[in-house]
N, C-alpha and C positions, 0 to 999 in steps of 0.2 A: 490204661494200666499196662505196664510189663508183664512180661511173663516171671520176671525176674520176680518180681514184688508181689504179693499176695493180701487182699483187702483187710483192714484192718476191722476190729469189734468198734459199735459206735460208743461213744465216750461222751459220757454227761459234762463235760467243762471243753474249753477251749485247748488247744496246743499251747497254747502263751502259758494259760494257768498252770499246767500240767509243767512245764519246762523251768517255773519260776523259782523252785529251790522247794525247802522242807517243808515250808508251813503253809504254801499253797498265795504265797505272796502275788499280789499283782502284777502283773505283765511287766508291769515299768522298770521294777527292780533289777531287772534281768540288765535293762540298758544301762543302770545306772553307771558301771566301772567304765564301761566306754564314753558314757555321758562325760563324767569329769576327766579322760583325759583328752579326749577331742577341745571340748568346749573353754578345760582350764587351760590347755596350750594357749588355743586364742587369744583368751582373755590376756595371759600375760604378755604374751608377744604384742598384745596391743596396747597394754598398760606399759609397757618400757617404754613404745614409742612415744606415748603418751607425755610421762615422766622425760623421755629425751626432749621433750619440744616444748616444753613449758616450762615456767617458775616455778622454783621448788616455795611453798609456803613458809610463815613461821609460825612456831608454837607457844603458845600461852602457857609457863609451866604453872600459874594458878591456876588456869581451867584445869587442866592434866591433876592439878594435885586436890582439886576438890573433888572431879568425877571420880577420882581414887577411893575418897575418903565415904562420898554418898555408896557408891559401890560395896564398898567393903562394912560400911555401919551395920547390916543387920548381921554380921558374924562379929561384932565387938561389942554389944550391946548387953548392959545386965538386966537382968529377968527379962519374962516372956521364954518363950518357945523357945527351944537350941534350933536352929536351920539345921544342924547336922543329926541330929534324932529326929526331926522327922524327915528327911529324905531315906534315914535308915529306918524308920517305920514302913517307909511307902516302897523301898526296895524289897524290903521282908515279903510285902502283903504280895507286891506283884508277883514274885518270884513262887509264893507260894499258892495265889492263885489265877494267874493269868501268864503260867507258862504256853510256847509250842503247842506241846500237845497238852491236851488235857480231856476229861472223861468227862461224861454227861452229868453225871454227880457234878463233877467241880466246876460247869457252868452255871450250877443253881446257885452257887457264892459269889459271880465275881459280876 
């Protein structure tokens, strides 16, 4: 120890946990903004070379225009369930019970 610096109180969690942001997220997230732009440099810088040194492929525009159509069928379809009312149901529920923060009450609900 320094003289400069003075012991600290001991502390029930980790440095990682404590440093991780608001909600006491895990260690990892901290790296994440470095994670993607170290790792996504690479990847592209490798993927050009990649793309430089090989055959460009061709495209099926029937594959292309069925995986469209599979894709998109359960927002075109009549009756049954709206996809867009229940994401807006399950945005509602989370929002109202599995924010941040929340009270001991509101972990008996969620």
């Amino acid at each position: 120890m320094t003289p400069t610096r003075r012991p600290r109180p001991f502390r029930a969690s980790s440095p990682q946990a404590n440093a991780a942001g608001i909600n006491g997220a895990n260690r990892l997230g901290g790296n994440s903004l470095s994670d993607l732009i170290v790792f996504g440099k690479r990847a592209g810088e490798y993927a050009a070379i990649f793309a430089q040194e090989n055959a460009h492929g061709t495209l099926d525009k029937g594959q292309i225009e069925q995986a469209a159509r599979a894709a998109l069928e359960p927002f075109e379809r009549e009756g049954g369930e709206n996809p867009y009312a229940i994401q807006h149901d399950l945005q509602e529920m989370m929002q109202a019970n599995v924010g941040i923060v929340r009270t001991r009450r509101d972990d008996r609900g969620s």
